[in-house]
Structure formats: C-alpha cells, structure tokens
N, CA, C and O atoms as CSV, one atom per row, in Angstrom:
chain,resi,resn,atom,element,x,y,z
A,1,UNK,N,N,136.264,261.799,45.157
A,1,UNK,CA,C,134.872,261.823,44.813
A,1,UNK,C,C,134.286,260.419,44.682
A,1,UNK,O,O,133.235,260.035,45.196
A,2,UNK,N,N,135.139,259.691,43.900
A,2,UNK,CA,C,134.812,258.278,44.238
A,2,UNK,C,C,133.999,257.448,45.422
A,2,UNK,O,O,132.870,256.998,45.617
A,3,UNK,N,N,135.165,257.522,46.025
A,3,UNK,CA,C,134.949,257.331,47.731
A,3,UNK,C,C,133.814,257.407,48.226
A,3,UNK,O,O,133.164,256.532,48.797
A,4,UNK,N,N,133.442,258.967,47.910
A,4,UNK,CA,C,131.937,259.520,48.559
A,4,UNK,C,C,130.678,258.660,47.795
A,4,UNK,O,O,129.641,258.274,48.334
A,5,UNK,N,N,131.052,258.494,46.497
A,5,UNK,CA,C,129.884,257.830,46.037
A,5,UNK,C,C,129.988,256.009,46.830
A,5,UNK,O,O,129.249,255.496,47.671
A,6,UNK,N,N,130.822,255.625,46.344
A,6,UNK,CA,C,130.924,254.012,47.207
A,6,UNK,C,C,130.326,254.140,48.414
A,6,UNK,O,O,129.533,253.224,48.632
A,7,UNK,N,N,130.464,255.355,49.723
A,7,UNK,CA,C,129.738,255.497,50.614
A,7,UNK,C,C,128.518,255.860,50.453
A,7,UNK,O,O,127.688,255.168,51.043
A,8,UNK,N,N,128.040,256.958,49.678
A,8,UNK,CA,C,126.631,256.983,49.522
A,8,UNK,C,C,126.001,255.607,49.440
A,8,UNK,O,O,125.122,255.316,50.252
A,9,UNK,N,N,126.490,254.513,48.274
A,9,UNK,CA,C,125.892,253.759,48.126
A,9,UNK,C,C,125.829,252.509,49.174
A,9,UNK,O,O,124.900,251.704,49.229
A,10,UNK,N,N,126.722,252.503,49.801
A,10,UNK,CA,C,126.983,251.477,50.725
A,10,UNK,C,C,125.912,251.568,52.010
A,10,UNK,O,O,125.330,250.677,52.629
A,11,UNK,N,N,125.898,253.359,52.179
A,11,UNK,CA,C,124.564,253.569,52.971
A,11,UNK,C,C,123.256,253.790,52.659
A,11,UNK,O,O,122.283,254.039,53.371
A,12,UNK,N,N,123.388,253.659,51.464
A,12,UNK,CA,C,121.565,253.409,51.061
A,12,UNK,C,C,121.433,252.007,50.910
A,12,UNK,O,O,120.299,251.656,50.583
A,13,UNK,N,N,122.163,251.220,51.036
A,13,UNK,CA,C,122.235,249.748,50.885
A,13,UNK,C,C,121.771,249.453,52.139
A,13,UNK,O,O,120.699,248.862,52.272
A,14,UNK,N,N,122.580,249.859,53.279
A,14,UNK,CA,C,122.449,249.671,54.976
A,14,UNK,C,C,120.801,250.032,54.981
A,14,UNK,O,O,120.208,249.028,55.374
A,15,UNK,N,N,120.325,250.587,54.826
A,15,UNK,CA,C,119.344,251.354,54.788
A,15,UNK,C,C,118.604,250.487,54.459
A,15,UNK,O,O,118.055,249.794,55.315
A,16,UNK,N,N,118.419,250.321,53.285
A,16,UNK,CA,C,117.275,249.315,52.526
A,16,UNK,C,C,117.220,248.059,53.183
A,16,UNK,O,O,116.144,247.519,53.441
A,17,UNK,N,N,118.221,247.610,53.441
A,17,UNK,CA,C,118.426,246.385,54.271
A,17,UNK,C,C,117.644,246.330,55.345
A,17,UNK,O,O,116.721,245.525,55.473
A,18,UNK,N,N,118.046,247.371,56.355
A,18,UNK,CA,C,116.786,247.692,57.439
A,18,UNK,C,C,115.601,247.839,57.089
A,18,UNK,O,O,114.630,247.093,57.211
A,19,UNK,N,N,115.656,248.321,56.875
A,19,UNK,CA,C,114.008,248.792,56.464
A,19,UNK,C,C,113.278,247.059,55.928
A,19,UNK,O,O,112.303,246.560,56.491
A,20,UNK,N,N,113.855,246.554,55.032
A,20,UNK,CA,C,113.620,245.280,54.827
A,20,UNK,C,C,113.176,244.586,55.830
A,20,UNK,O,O,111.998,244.357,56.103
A,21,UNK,N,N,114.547,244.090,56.642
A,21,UNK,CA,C,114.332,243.456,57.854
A,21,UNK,C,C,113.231,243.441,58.592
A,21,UNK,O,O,112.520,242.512,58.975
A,22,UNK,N,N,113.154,245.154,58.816
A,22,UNK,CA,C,111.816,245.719,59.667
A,22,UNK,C,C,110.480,245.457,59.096
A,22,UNK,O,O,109.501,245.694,59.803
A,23,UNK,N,N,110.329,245.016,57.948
A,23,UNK,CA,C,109.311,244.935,57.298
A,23,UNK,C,C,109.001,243.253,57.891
A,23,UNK,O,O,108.053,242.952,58.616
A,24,UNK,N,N,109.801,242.527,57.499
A,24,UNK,CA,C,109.781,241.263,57.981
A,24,UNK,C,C,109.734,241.012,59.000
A,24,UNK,O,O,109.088,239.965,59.028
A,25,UNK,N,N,110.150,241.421,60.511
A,25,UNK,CA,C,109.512,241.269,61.413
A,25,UNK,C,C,108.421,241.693,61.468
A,25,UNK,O,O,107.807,240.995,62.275
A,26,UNK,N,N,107.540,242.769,60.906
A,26,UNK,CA,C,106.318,243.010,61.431
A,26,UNK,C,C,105.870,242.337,60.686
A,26,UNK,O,O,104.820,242.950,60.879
A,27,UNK,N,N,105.499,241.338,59.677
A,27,UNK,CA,C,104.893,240.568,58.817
A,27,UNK,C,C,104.871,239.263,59.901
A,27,UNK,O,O,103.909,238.505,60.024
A,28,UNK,N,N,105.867,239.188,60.494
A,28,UNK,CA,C,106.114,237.562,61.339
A,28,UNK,C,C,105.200,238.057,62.625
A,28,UNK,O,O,104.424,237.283,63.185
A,29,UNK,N,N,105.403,239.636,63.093
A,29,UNK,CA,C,104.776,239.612,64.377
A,29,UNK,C,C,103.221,239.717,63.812
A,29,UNK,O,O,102.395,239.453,64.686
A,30,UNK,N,N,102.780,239.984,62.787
A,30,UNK,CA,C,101.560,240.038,62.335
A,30,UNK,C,C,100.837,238.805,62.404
A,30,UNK,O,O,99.790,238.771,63.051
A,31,UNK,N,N,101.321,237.661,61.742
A,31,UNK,CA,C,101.166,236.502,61.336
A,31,UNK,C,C,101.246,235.713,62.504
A,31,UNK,O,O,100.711,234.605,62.454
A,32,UNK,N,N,102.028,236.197,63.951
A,32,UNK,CA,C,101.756,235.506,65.368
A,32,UNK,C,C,100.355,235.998,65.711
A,32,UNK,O,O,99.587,235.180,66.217
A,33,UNK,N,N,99.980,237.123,65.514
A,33,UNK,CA,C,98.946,237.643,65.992
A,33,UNK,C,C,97.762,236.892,65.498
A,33,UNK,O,O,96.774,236.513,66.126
A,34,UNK,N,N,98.053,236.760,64.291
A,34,UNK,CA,C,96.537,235.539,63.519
A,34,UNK,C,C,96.396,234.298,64.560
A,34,UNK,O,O,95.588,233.948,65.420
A,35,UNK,N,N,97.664,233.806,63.996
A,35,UNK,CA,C,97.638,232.212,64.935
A,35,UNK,C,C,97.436,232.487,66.109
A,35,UNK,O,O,97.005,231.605,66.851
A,36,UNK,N,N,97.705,233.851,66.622
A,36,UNK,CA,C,96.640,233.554,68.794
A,36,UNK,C,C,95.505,233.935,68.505
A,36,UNK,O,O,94.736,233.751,69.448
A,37,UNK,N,N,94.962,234.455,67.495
A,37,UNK,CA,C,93.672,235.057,67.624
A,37,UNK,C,C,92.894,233.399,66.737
A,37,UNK,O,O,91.878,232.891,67.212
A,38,UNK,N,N,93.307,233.043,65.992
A,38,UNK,CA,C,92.963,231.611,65.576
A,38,UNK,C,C,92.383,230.665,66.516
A,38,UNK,O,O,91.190,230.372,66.606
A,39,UNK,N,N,93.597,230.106,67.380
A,39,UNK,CA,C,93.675,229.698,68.296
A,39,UNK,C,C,92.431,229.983,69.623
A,39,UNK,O,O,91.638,229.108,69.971
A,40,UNK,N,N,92.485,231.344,70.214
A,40,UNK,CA,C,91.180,231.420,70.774
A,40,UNK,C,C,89.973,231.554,69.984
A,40,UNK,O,O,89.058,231.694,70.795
A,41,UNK,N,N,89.633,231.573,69.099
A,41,UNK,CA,C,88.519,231.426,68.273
A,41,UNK,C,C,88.597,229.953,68.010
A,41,UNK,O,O,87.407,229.705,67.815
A,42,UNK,N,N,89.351,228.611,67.856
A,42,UNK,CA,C,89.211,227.621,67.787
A,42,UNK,C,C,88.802,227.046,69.336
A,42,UNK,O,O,87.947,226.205,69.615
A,43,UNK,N,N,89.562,227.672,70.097
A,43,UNK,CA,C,89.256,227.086,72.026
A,43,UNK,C,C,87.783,227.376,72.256
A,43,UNK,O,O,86.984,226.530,72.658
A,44,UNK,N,N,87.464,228.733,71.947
A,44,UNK,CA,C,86.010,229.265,72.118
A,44,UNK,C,C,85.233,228.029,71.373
A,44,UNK,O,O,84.620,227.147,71.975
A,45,UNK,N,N,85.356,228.116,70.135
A,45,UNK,CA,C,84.103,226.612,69.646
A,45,UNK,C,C,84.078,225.462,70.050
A,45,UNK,O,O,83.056,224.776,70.058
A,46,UNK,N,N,85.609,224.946,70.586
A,46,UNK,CA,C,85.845,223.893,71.320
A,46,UNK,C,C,84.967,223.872,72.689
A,46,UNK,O,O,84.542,222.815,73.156
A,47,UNK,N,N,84.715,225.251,73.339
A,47,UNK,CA,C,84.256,224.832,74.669
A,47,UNK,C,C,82.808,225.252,74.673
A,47,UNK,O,O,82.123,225.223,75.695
A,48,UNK,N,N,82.190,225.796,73.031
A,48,UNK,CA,C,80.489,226.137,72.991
A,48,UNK,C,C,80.107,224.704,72.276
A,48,UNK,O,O,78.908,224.447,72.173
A,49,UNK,N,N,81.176,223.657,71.725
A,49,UNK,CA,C,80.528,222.518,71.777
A,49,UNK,C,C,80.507,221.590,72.408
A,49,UNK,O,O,79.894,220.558,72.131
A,50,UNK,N,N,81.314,221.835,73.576
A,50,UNK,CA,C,81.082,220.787,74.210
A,50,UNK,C,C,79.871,221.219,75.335
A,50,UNK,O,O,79.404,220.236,75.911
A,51,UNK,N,N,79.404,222.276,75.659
A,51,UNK,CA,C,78.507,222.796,76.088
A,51,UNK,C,C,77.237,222.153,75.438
A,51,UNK,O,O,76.625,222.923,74.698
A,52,UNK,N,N,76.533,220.435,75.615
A,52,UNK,CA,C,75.435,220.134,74.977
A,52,UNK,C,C,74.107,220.673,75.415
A,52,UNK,O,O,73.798,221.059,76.543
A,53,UNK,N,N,73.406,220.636,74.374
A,53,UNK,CA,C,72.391,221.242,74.657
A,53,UNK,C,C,70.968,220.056,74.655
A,53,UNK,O,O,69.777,220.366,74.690
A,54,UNK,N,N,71.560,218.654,74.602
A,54,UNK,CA,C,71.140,217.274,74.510
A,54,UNK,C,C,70.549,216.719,76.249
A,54,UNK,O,O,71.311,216.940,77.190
A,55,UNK,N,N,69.457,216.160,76.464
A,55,UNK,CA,C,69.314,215.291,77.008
A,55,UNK,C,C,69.126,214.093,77.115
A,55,UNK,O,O,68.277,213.441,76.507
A,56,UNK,N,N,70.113,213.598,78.110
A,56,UNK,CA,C,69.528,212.205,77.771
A,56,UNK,C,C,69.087,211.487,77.531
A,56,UNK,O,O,68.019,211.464,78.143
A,57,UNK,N,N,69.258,210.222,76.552
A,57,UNK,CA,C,68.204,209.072,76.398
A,57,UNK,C,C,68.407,208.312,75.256
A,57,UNK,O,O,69.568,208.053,74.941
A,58,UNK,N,N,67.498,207.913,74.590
A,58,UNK,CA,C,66.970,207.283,73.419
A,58,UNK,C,C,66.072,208.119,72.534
A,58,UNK,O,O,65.070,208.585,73.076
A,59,UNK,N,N,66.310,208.419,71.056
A,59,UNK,CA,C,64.942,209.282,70.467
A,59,UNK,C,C,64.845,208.438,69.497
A,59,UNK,O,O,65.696,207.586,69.241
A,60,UNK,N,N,63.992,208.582,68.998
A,60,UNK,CA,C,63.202,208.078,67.149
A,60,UNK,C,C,63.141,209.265,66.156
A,60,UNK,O,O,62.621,210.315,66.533
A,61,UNK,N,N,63.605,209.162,65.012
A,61,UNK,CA,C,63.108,209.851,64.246
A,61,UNK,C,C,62.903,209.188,62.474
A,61,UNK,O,O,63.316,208.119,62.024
A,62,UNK,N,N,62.484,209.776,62.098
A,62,UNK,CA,C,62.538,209.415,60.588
A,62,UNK,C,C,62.267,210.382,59.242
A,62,UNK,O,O,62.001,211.583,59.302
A,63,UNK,N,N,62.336,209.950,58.573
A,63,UNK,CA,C,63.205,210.666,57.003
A,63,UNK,C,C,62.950,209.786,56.206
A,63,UNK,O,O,62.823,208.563,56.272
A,64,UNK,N,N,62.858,210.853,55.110
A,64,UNK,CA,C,62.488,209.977,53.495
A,64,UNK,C,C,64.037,209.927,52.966
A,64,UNK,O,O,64.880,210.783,52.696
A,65,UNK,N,N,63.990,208.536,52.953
A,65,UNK,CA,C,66.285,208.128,52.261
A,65,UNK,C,C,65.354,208.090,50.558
A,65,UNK,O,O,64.338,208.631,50.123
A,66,UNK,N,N,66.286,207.228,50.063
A,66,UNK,CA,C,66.017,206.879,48.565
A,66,UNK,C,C,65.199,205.637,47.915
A,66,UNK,O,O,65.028,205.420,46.715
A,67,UNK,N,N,64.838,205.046,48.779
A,67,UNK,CA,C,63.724,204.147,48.640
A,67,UNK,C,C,62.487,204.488,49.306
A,67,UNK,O,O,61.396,204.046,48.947
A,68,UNK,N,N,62.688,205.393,50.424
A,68,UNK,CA,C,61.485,205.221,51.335
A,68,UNK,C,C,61.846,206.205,52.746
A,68,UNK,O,O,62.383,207.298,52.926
A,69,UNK,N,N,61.266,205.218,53.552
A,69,UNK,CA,C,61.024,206.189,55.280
A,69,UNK,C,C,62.997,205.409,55.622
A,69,UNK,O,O,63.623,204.457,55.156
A,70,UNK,N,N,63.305,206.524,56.682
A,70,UNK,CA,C,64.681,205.663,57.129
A,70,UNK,C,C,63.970,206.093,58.570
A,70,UNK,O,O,63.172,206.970,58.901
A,71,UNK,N,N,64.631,205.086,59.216
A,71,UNK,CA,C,63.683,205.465,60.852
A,71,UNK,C,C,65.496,205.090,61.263
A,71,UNK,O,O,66.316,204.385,60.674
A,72,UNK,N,N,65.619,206.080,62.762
A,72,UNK,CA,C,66.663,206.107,62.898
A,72,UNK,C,C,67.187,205.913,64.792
A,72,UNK,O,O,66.285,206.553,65.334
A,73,UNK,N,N,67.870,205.530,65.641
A,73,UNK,CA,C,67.753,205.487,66.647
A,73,UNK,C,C,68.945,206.325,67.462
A,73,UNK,O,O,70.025,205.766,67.657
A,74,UNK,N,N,68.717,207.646,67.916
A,74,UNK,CA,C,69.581,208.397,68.343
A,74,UNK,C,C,69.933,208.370,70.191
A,74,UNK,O,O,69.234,208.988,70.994
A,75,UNK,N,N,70.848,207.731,70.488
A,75,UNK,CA,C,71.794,207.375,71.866
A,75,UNK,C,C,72.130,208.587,72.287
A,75,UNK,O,O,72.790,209.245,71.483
A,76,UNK,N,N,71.774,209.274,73.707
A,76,UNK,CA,C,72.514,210.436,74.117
A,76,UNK,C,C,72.908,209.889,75.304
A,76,UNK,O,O,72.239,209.076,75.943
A,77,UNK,N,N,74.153,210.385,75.666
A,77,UNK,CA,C,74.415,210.087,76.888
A,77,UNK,C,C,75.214,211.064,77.255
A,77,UNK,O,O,76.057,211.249,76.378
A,78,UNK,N,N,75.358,211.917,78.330
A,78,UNK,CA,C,76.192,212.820,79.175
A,78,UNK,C,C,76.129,213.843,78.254
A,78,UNK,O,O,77.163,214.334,77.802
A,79,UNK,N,N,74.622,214.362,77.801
A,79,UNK,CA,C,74.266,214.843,76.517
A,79,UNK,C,C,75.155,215.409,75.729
A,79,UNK,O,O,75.181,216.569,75.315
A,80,UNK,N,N,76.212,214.144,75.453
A,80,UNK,CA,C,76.736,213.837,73.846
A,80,UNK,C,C,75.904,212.706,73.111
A,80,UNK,O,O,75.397,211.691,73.588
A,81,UNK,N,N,75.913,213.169,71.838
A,81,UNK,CA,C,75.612,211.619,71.013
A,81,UNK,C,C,76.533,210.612,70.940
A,81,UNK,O,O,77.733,210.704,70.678
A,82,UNK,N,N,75.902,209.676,71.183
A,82,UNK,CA,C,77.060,208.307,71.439
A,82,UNK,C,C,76.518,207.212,70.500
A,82,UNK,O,O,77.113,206.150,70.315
A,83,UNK,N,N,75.530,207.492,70.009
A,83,UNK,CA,C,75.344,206.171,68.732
A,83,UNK,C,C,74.080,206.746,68.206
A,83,UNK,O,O,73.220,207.445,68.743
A,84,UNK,N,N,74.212,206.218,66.904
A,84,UNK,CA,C,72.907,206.551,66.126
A,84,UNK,C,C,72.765,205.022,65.219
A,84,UNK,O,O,73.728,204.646,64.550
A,85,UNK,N,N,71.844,204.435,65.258
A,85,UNK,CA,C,71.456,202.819,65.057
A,85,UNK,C,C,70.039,203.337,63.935
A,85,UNK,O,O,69.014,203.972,64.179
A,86,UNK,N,N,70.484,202.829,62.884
A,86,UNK,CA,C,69.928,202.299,62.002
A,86,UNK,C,C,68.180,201.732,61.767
A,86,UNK,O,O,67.917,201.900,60.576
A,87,UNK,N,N,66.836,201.074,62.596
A,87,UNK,CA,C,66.116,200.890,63.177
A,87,UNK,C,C,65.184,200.002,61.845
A,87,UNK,O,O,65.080,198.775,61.840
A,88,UNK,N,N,64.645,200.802,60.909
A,88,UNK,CA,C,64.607,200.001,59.693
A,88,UNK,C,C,64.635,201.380,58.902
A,88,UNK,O,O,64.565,202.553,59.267
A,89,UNK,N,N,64.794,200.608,57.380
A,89,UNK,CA,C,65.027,201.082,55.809
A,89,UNK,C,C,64.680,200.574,54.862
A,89,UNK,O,O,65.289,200.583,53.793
A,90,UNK,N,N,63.189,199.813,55.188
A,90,UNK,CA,C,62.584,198.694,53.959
A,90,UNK,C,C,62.816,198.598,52.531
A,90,UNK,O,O,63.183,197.715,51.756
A,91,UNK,N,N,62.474,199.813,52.455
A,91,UNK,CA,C,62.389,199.899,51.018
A,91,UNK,C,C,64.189,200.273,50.260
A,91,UNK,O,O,64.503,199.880,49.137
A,92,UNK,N,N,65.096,201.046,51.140
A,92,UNK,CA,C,66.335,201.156,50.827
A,92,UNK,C,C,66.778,200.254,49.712
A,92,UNK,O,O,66.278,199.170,49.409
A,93,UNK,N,N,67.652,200.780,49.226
A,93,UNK,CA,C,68.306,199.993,48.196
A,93,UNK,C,C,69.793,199.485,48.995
A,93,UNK,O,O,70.525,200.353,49.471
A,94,UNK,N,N,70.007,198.633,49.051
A,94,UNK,CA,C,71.321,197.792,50.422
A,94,UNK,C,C,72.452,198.718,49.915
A,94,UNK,O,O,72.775,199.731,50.536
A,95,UNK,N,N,73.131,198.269,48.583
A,95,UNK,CA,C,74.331,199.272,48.236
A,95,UNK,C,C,74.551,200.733,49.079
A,95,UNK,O,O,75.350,201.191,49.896
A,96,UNK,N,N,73.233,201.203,48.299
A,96,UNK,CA,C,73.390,202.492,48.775
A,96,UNK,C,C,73.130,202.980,50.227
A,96,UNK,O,O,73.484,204.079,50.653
A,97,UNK,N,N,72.322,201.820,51.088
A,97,UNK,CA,C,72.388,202.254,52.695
A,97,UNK,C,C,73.853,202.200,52.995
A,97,UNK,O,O,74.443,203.181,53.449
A,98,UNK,N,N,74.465,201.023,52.737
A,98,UNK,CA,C,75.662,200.466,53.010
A,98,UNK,C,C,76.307,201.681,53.149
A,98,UNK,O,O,76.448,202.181,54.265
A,99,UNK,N,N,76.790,202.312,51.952
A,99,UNK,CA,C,77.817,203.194,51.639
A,99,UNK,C,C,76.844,204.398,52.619
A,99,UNK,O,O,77.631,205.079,53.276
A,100,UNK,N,N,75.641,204.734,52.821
A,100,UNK,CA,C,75.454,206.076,53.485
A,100,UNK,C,C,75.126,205.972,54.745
A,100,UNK,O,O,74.609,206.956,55.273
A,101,UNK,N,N,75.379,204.582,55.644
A,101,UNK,CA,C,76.331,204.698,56.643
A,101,UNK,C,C,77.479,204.839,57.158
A,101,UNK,O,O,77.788,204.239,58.187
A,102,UNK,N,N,78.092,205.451,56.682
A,102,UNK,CA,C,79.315,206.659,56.730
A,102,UNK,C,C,78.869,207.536,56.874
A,102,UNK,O,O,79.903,208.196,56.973
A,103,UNK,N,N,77.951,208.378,57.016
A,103,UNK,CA,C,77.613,209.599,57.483
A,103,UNK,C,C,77.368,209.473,59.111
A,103,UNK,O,O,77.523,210.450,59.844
A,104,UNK,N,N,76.946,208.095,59.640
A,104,UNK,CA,C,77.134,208.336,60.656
A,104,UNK,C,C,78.032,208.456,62.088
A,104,UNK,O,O,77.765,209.004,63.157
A,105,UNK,N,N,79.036,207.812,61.699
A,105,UNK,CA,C,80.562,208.294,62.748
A,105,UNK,C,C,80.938,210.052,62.474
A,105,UNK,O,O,81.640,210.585,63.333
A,106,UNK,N,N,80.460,210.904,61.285
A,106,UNK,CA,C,80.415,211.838,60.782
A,106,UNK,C,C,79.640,212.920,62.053
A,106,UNK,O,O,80.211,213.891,62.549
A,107,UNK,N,N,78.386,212.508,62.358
A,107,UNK,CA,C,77.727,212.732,62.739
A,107,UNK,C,C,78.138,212.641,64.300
A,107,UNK,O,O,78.015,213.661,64.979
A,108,UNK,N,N,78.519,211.705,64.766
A,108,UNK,CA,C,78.842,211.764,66.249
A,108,UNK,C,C,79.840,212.213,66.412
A,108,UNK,O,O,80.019,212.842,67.455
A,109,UNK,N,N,80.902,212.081,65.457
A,109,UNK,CA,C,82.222,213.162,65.584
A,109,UNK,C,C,81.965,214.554,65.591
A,109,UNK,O,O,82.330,215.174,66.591
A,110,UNK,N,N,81.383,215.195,64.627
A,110,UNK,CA,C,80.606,216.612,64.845
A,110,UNK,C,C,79.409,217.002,65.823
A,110,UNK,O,O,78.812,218.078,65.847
A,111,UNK,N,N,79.235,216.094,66.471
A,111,UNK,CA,C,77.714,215.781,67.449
A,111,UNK,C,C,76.764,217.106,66.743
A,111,UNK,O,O,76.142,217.918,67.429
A,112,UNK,N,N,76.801,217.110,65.643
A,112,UNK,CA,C,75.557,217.867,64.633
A,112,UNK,C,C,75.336,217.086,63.673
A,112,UNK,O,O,76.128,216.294,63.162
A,113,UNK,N,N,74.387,217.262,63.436
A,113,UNK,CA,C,73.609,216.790,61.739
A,113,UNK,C,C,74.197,217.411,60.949
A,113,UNK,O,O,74.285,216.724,59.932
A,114,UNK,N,N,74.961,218.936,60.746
A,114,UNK,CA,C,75.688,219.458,59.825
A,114,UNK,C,C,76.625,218.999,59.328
A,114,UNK,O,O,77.602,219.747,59.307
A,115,UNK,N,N,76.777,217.746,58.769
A,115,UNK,CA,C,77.771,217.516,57.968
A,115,UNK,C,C,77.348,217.083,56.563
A,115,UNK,O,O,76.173,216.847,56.280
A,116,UNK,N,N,78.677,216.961,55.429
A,116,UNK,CA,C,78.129,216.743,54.283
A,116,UNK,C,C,77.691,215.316,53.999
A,116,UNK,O,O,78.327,214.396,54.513
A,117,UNK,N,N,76.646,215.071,53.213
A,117,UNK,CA,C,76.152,213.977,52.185
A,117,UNK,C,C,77.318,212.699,51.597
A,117,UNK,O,O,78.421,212.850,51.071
A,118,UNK,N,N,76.772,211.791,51.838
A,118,UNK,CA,C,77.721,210.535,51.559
A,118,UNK,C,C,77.312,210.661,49.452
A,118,UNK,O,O,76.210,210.616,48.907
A,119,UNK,N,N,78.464,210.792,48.921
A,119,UNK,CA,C,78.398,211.077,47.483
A,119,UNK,C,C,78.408,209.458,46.990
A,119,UNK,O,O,79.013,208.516,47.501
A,120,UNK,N,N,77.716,209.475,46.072
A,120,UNK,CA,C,77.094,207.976,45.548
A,120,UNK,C,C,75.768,208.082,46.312
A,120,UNK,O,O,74.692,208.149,45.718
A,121,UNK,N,N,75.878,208.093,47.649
A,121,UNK,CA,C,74.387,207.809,48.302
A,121,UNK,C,C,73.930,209.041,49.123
A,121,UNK,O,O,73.921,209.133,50.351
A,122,UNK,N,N,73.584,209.893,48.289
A,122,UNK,CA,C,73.660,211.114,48.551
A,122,UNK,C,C,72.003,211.274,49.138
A,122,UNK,O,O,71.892,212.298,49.813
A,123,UNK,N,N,70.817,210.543,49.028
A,123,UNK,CA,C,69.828,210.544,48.983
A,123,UNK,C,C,69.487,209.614,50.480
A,123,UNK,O,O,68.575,209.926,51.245
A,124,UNK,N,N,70.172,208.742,50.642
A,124,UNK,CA,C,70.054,207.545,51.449
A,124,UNK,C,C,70.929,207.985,52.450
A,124,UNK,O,O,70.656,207.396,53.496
A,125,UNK,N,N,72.132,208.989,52.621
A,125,UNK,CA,C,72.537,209.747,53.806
A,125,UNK,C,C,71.928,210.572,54.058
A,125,UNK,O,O,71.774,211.044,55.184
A,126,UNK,N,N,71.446,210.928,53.056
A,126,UNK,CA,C,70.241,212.554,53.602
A,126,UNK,C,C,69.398,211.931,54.225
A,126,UNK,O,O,69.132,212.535,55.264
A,127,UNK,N,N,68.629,210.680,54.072
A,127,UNK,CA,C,67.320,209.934,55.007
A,127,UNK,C,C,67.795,209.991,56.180
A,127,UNK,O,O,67.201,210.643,57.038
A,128,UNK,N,N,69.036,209.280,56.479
A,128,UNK,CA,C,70.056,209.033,57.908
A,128,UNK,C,C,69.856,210.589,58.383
A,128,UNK,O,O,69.035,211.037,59.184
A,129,UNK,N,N,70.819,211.235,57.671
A,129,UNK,CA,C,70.983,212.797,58.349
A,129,UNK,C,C,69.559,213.664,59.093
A,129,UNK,O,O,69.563,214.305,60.144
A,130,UNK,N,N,68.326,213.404,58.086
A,130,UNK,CA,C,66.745,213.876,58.326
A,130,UNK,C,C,66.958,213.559,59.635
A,130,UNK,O,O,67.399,214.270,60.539
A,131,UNK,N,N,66.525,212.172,59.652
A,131,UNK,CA,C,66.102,211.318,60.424
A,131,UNK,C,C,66.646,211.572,62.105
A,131,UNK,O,O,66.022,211.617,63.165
A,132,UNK,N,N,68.275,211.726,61.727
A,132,UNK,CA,C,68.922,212.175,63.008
A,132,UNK,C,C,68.622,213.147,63.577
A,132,UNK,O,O,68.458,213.263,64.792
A,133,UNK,N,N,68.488,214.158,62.552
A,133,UNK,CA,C,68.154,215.527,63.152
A,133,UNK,C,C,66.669,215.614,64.003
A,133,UNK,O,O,66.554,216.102,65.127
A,134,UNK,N,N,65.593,215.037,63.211
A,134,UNK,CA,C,64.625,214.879,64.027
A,134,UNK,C,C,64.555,214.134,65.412
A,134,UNK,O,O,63.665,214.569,66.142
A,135,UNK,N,N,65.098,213.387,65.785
A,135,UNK,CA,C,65.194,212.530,66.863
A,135,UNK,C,C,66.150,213.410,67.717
A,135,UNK,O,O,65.996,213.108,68.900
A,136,UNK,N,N,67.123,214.431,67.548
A,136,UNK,CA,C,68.183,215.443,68.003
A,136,UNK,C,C,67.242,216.425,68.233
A,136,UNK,O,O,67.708,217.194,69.074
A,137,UNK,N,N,65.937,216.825,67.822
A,137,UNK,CA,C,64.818,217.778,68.072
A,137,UNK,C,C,64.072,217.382,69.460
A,137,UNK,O,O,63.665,218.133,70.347
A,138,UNK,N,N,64.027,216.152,69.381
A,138,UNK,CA,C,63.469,215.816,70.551
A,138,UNK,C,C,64.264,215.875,71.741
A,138,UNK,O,O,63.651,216.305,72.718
A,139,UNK,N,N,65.408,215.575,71.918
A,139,UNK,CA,C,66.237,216.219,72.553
A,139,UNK,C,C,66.887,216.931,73.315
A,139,UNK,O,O,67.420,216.820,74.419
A,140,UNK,N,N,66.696,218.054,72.171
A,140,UNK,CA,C,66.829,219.608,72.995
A,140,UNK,C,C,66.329,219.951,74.259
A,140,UNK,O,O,65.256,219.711,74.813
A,141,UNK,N,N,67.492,220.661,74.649
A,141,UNK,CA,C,66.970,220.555,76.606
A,141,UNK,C,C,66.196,222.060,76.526
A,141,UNK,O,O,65.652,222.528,77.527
C-alpha cells in the first residue's frame, strides 16, 4: 500500500511539474508576442516620422520667453529641421536663455515642438518652444 501512495505522489508531482512548465512557456511565448507587436508599432512611428510634412527653407517666428518676445530662426532642409537659431531675446534674462537653450537639440532630435520644458528656465524654453512652433506653422506643406 505504501508503494501505491509513493506512486500516486510521484505522479501528481510529474504532473504539476508539467503543467508548470506549460504555463511558462506560454508566458515566454506571450511576452515574444508583445516585443513583435512593440517592435512594429515602434517601425510604424519610425517611418510616419520620417514622412515630413516640412518644406523647405528658412521661417521666423516668435513667442513671449520670460523677459519678453523670443524671435526664433527655424532651418528646414530635406523637410527635416536642421537648426533652429536663436535671432534676438532683448529683454531675456542671459542665465536663463542660456540654460533654455537645451530645448533646442531636443527639438531637432524629435523634429516636433513636443517636447518637455527646460526646468529652471521653464518660461524662457517655452518662448524658444512658442516661437519654433510658429515658424514650423509656416512650414507645413
């Protein structure tokens, strides 16, 4: 009688084990399935941004930063943005332009205005950011 029980248990052991296992592969084949579906949902945005909707040239725009007007000079070329230049910021306070030009490599790396606010100069990147966006209005093909 012994016996029979050591086997019972030995095969509900086998058992559980599988079943385990099986659980874990479908968790791994699940979790492949994210990362390809990831993956083409990352390729897809990759190839609707590079799809510009920019024409070429030179634009102007301007924005109220934290002293004043920021006037801004937006570069398109092979309608990507390729530079955004500064133009004037009279009234700006220097520190704080300083530091909220960093928003703009931000900006040509994302070739959108959607990115976040330079913190400290949160007011004086928002002028930059305005400013870009308006001159990115003109733009539009």
């Amino acid at each position: 009688m012994r016996e029979f029980w050591i086997r019972v248990v030995s095969l509900i052991m086998v058992v559980g084990i599988l079943v385990g296992y099986n659980s874990v592969l479908d968790a791994r084949e699940k979790n492949e399935e994210i990362a390809k579906l990831k993956a083409q949902v990352t390729e897809t945005q990759s190839a609707e941004s590079n799809d510009s909707n920019y024409k070429d040239g030179t634009y102007q725009g301007e924005a109220e930063g934290f002293g004043g007007t920021v006037a801004v000079e937006v570069k398109v070329e092979k309608g990507k943005i390729t530079a955004i230049e500064i133009v004037s910021a009279q009234k700006e306070d220097g520190a704080y332009l300083s530091m909220a030009k960093d928003i703009i490599p931000k900006i040509i790396e994302s070739q959108s205005t959607d990115v976040d606010t330079i913190s400290g100069a949160t007011f004086s990147s928002t002028g930059i950011k305005n400013a870009s966006q308006e001159a990115l209005e003109k733009a539009v093909k």
